[in-house]
C-alpha positions as CSV (number, residue, x, y, z in Angstrom):
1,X,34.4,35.1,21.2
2,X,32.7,32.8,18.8
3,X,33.3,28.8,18.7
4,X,34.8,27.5,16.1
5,X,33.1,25.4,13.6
6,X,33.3,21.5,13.8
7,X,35.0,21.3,10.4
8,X,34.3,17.7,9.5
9,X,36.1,16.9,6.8
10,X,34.9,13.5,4.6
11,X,37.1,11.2,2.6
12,X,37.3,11.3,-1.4
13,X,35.8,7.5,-0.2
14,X,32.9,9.1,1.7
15,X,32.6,11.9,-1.4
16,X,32.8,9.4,-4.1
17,X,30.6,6.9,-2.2
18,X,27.6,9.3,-1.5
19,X,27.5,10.3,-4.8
20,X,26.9,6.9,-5.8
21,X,23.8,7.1,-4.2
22,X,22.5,9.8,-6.8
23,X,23.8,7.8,-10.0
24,X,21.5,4.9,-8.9
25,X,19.0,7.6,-8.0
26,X,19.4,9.6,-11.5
27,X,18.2,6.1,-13.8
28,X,14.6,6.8,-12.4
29,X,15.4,10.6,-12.2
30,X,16.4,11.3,-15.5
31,X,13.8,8.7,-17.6
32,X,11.4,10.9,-15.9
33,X,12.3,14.0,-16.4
34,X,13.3,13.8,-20.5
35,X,11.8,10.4,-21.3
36,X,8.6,9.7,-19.5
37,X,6.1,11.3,-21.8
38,X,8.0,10.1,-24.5
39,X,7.2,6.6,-23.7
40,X,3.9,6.8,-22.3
41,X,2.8,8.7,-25.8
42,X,4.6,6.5,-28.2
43,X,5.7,3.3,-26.5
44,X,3.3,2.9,-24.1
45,X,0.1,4.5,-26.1
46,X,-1.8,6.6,-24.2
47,X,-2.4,10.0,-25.2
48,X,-0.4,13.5,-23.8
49,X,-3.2,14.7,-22.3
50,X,-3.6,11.6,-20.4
51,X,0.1,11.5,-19.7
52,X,0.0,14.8,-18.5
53,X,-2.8,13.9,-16.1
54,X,-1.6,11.0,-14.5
55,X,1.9,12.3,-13.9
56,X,0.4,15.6,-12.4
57,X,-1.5,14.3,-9.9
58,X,1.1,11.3,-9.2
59,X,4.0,14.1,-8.8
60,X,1.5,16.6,-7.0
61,X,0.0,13.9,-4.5
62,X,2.7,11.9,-3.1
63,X,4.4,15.1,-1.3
64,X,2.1,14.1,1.9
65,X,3.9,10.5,1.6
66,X,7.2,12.4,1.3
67,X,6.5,14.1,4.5
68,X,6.1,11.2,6.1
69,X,9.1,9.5,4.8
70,X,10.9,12.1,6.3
71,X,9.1,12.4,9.6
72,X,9.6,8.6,10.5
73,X,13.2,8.8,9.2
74,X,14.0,11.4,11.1
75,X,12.7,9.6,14.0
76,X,14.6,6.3,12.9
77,X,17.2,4.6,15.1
78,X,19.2,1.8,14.0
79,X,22.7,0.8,14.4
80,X,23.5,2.4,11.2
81,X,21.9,5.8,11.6
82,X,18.5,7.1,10.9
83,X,19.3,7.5,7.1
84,X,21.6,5.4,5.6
85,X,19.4,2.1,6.3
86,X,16.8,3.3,4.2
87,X,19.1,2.8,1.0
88,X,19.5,-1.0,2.1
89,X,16.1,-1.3,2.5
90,X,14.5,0.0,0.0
91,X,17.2,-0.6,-3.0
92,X,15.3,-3.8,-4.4
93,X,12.0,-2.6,-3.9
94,X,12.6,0.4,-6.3
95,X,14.4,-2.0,-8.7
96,X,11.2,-4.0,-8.6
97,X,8.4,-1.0,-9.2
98,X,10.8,0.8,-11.9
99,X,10.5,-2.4,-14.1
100,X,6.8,-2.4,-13.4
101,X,6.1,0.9,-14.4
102,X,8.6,0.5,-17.8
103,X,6.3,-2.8,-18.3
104,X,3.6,-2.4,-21.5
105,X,1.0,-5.2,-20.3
106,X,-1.2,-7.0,-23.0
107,X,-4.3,-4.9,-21.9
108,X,-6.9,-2.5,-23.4
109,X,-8.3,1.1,-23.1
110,X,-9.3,1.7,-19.5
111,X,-7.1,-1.3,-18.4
112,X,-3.9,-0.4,-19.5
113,X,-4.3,3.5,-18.3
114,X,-5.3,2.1,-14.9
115,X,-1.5,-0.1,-15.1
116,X,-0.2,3.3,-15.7
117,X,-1.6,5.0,-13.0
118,X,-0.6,2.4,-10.2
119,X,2.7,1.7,-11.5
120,X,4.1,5.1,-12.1
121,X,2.6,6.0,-8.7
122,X,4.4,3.0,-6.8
123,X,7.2,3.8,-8.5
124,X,7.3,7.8,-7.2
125,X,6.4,6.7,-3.9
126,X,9.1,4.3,-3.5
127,X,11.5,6.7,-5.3
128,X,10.7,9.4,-2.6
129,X,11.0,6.6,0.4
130,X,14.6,5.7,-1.2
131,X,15.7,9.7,-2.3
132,X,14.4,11.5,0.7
133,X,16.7,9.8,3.5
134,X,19.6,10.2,1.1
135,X,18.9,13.4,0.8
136,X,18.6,14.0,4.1
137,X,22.2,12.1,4.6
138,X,24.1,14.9,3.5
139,X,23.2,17.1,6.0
140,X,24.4,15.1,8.8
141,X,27.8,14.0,7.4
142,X,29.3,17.4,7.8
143,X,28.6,20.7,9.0
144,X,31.5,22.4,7.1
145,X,30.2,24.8,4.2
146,X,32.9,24.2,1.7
147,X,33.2,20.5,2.8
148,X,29.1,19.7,2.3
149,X,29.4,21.7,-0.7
150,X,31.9,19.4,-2.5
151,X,29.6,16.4,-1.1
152,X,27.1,17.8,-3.1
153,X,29.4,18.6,-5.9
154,X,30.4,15.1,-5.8
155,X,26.2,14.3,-5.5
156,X,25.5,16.1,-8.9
157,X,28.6,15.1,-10.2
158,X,28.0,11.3,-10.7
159,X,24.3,11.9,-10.8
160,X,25.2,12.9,-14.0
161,X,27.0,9.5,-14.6
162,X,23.8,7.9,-14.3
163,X,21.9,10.2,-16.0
164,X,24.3,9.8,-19.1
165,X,23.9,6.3,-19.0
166,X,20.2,6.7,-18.9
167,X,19.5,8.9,-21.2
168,X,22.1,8.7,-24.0
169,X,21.6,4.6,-23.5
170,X,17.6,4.6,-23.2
171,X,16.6,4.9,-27.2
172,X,19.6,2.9,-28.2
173,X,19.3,0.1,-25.6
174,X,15.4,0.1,-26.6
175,X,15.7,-0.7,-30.5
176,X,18.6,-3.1,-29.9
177,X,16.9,-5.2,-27.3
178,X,13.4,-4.6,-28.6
179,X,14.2,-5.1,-32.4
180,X,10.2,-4.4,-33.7
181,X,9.0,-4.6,-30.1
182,X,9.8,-1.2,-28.6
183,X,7.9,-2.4,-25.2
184,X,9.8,-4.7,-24.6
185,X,13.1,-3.3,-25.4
186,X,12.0,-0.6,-22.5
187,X,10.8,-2.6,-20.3
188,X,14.7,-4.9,-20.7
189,X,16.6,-1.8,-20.8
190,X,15.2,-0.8,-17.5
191,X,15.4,-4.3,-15.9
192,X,19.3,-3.8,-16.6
193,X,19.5,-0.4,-15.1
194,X,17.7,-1.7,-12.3
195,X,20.6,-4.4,-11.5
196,X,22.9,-1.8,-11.5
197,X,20.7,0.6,-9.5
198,X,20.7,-1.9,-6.7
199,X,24.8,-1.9,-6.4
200,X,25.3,1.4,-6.0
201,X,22.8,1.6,-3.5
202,X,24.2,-0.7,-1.6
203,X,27.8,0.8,-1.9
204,X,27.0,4.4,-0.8
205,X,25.2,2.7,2.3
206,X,28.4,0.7,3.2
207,X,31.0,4.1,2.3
208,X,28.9,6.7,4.2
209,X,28.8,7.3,7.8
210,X,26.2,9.9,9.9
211,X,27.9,12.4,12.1
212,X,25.9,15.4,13.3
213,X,23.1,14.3,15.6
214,X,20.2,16.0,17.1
215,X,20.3,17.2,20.6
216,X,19.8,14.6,23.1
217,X,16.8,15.7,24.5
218,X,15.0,16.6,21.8
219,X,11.8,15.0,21.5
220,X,9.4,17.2,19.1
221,X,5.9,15.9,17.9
222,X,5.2,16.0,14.1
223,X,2.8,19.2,14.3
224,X,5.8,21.1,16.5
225,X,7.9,19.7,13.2
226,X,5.7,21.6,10.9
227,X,5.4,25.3,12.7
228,X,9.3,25.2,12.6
229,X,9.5,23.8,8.9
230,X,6.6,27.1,8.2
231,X,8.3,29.7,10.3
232,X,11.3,29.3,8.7
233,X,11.4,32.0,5.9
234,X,14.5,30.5,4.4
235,X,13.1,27.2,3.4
236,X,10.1,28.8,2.4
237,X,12.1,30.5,-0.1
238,X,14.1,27.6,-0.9
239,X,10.3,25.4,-1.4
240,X,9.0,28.1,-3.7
241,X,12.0,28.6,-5.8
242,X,12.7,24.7,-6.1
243,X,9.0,23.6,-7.2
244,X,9.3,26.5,-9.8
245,X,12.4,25.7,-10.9
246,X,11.5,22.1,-11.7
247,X,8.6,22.8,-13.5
248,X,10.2,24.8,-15.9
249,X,13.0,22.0,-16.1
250,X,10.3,19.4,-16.9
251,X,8.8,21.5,-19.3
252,X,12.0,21.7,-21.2
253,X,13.1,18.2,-20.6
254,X,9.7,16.8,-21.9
255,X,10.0,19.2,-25.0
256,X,13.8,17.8,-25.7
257,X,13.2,14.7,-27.3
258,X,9.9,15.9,-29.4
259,X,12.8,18.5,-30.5
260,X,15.3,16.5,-31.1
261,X,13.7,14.2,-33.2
262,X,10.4,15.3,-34.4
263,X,11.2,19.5,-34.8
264,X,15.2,19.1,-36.1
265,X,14.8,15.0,-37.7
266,X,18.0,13.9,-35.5
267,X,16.7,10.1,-35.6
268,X,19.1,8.6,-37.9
269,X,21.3,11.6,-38.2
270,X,25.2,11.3,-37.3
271,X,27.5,14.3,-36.8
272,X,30.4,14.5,-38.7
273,X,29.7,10.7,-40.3
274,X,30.2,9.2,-36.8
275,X,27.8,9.8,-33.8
276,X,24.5,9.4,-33.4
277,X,23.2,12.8,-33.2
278,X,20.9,12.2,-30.2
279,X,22.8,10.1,-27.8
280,X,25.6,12.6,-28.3
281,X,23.3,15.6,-27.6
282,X,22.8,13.7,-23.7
283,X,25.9,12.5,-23.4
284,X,28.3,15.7,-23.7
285,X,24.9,17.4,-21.8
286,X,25.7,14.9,-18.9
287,X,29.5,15.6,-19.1
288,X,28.7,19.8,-19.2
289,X,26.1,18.8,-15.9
290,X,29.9,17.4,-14.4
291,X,31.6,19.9,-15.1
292,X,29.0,22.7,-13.5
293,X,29.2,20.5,-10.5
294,X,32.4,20.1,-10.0
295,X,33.0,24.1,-10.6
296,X,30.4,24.6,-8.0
297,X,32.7,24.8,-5.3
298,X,35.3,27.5,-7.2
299,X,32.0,29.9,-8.1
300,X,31.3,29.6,-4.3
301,X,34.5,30.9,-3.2
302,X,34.5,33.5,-5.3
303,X,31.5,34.7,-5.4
304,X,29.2,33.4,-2.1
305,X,26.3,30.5,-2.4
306,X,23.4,33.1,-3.2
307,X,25.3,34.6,-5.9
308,X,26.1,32.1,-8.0
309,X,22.4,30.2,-7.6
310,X,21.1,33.5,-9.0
311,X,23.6,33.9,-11.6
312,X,23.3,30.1,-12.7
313,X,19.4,30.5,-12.8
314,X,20.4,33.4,-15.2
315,X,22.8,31.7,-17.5
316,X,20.4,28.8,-17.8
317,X,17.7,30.9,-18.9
318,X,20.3,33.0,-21.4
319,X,21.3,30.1,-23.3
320,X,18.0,28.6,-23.9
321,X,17.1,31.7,-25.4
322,X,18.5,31.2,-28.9
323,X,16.8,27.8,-29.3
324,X,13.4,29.3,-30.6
325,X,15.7,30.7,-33.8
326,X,18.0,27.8,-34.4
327,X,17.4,26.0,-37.4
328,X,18.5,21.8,-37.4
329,X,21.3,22.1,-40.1
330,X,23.0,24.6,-37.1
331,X,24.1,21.8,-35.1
332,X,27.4,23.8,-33.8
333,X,25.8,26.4,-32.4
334,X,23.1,23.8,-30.9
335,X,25.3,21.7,-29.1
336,X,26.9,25.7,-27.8
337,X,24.2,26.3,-26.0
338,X,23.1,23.3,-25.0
339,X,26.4,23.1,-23.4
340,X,26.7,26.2,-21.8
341,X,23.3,25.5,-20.3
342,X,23.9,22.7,-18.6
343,X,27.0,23.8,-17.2
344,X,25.2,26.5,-15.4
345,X,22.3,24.0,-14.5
346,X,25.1,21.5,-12.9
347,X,26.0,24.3,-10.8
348,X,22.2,25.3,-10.4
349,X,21.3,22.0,-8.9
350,X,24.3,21.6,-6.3
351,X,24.1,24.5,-5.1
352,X,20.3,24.2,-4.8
353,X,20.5,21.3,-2.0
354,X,23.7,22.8,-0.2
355,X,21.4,25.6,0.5
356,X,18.8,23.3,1.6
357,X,20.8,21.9,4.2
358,X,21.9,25.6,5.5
359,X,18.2,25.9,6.1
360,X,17.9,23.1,8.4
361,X,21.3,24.1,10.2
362,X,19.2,27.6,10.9
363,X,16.1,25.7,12.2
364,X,18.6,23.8,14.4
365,X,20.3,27.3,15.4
366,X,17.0,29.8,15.6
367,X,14.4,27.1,17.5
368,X,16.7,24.5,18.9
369,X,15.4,21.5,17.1
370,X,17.2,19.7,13.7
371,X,14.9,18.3,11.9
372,X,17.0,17.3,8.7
373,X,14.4,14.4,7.3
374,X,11.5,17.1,8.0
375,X,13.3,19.7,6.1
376,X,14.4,17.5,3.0
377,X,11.3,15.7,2.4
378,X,9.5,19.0,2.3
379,X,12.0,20.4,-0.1
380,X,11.3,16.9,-2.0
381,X,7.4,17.8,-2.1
382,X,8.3,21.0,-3.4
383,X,10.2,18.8,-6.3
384,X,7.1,16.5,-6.9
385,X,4.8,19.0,-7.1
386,X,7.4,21.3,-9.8
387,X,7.3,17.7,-11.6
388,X,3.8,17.6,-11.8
389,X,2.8,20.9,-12.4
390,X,5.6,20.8,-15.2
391,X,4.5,17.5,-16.5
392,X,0.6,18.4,-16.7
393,X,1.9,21.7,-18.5
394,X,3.7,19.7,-21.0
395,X,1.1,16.9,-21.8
396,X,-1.1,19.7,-22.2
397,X,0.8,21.7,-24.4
398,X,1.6,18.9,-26.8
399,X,-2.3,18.3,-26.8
400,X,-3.3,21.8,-27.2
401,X,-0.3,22.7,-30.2
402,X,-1.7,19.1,-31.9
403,X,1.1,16.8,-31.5
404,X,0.3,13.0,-33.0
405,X,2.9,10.4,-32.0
406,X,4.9,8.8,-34.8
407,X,3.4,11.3,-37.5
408,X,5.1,14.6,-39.1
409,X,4.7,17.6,-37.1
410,X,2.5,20.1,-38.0
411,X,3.1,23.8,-37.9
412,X,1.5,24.0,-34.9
413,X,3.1,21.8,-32.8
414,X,6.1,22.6,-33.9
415,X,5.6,26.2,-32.6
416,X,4.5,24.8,-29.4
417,X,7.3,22.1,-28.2
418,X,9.9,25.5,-29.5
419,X,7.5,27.7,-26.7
420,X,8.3,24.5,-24.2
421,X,12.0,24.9,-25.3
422,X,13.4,28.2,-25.6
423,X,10.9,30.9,-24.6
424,X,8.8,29.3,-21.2
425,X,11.8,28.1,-19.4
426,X,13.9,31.0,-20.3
427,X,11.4,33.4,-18.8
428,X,10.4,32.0,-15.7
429,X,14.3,31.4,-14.8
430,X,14.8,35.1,-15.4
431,X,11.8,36.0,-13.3
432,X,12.8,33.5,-10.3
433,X,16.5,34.4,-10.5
434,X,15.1,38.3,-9.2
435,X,12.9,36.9,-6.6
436,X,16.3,34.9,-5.1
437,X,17.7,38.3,-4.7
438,X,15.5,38.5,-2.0
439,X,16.8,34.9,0.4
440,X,18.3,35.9,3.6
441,X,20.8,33.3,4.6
442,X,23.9,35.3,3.1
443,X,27.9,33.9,3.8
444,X,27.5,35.7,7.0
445,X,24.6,34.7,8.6
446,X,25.7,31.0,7.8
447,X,29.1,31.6,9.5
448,X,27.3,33.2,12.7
449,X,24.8,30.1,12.8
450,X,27.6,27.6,12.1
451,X,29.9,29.1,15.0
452,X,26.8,29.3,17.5
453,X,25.9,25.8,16.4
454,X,29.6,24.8,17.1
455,X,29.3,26.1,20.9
456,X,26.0,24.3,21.6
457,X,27.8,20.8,20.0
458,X,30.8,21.5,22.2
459,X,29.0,22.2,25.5
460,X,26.7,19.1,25.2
């Protein structure tokens, strides 16, 4: 007869706390994914080819560095854990380099590309030494599927918060502190999401608490680390899937705000006499991300983890569809779809790092060591490198379609940032959501490894 599992159930404290983590997190997370190229193009003033460049090989590169983050955190011991100090460290140091990298310094040519570079790389390697351990933390406060699943829920949940702030707040925040200086309105908008960055840090470090532990006597060297992160089919799956999957996201994120206000003219446009057509467009986005997330947990009990990731890859790619046809007096059925996407995407990403940590629970289960940092900080490189490979593909389809910043679009790059919108994303979703079909850690596999796991716990 089987063990049963630890159920460790968390706190709507703990929850609610944690996710706090990722709403701090999601002001760097969500400038990059919909606004970098934005501002490096027509705030900053470098060109998208260059753009795409830099942020490829910054996104691309700094997946060693995450490996290491999450080698040494995993090998970290401090009164508070081997993850949650990282947040107290690191919390000012990422407020610091985010304001750098939003900075436009009074230089030249060569000079100020060379600013770009260093900054936006400090900042990504800083992000990663910050993101990976809290990552990582939610795969040691409870080994209970529906319970981590709910964390996560709660994760992507007020991610969201922070990525409505950022995003719907971002152009508005810019032209009101800025006035005629756009640079510096970015650079004080960001210095005031930074404060508040900071807080929340520090408040998921005080309301979260590590649980599961590795074995006592388990003392692995990094290259023993890595030929259990390789033979693990699962997370393979998991690496390929996830740096795919945020490629095509970055592609379509970079594309949204060249389509919002180059392709349909939302700049000064307010629906129905009131909003602001833009900020609306992120904000109900953000609240549709919520509401996936919170749902996550319902779709899961109905349907199984590996179902609904595929069918929430599908949606996604089903309601992006339509955007290559719709025309910008359509704003209803806009704002449908754009809706209905992002409810599956909310679903998409919680689901995607509740699977992540069932992949270190069966490295834990099938060679005896947990690894947790190892195995999230690998999943983050597989994040870095979809956000560069997606970034480079976007510079370089603005460059190649003919996009000019702050100048009517011409027929041609309006054809390309709708091929970034509606028909590249939608595609590669559809293809990745069949390859899924092929992941191997169904409900029951996870059950047998989190009742085996259970025994070993109990008889140490």
């Amino acid at each position: 007869m089987t063990a049963p599992s630890c159920g460790m159930k968390l706190s709507f404290g703990e929850k609610f706390g944690y996710g706090l983590g990722d709403t701090a997190s999601n002001f760097v997370w969500a400038l990059m994914m919909n606004f970098i190229m934005y501002y490096y193009t027509d705030i900053f003033g470098i060109t998208a080819a260059a753009t795409g460049t830099m942020l490829f090989f910054a996104r691309s590169t700094d997946g060693f560095f995450d490996f290491f983050v999450g080698a040494v955190a995993d090998r970290t011991h401090s009164r508070w854990g081997r993850f949650r100090p990282w947040l107290l460290w690191l919390c000012l140091p990422l407020a610091i380099v985010f304001v750098l990298a939003f900075t436009t310094p009074s230089l030249t040519g060569g000079q100020k590309l060379v600013w770009a570079w260093v900054t936006y790389n400090l900042l990504m390697l800083t992000y990663s030494a910050i993101n990976i351990p809290y990552g990582a933390l939610s795969g040691v406060m409870t080994d209970d599927p529906l319970e981590r699943t709910s964390l996560n829920a709660y994760r992507m949940g007020l991610a969201q918060v922070g990525g409505i702030i950022a995003n719907t707040g971002f152009l508005p925040l810019v032209a009101l502190l800025g006035g005629s200086n756009p640079a510096r309105g970015a650079q004080l908008t960001v210095l005031a999401f930074s404060f508040v960055a900071v807080a929340l840090f520090l408040v998921c470090f005080a309301a979260t608490r590590e649980r599961i532990q590795p074995p006592t006597a388990q003392k692995t060297r990094l290259i023993d680390d890595v030929r259990t992160l390789l033979a693990n089919p699962h997370w393979i799956m998991m690496f390929l899937v996830g740096t795919v999957n945020i490629a095509l996201a970055v592609v379509r994120g970079s594309a949204g705000i060249y389509y919002l206000k180059n392709y349909l003219g939302w700049d000064n446009v307010r629906l129905l006499g009131y909003f602001p057509a833009i900020p609306l467009y992120f904000f109900l986005g953000g609240l549709a991300m919520i509401g996936g997330a919170m749902l996550t947990r319902f779709v899961v009990s109905a349907i199984g983890k590996k179902r609904a990731f595929i069918a929430s890859m599908a949606a996604t790619a089903l309601t992006a569809i339509p955007f290559y046809g719709l025309l910008p007096e359509q704003a209803g059925l806009i704002f449908t779809f754009h809706l209905l996407g992002t409810v599956a995407a909310g679903i998409n990403a919680t689901l995607y790092w509740t699977l992540v940590a069932d992949t270190a629970d069966y490295a834990e289960w099938k060679f005896g060591a947990r690894t947790t940092g190892i195995i999230f900080s690998a999943t983050t490189c597989a994040q870095k490198a979809g956000m560069g490979i997606g970034a480079a593909c976007a510079g370089f389809l603005l460059d190649h379609y003919g996009y000019v910043p702050n100048v009517e679009l011409s027929a041609n790059a309006k054809q390309g940032i709708l091929l970034m919108m509606s028909p590249i994303p939608a595609m590669g979703l559809l293809l990745l959501a069949g390859v899924f079909c092929l992941y191997g850690l169904t409900e029951g596999v996870c059950r047998t490894m989190r009742d085996g796991l259970a025994a070993r716990r109990l008889a140490r």
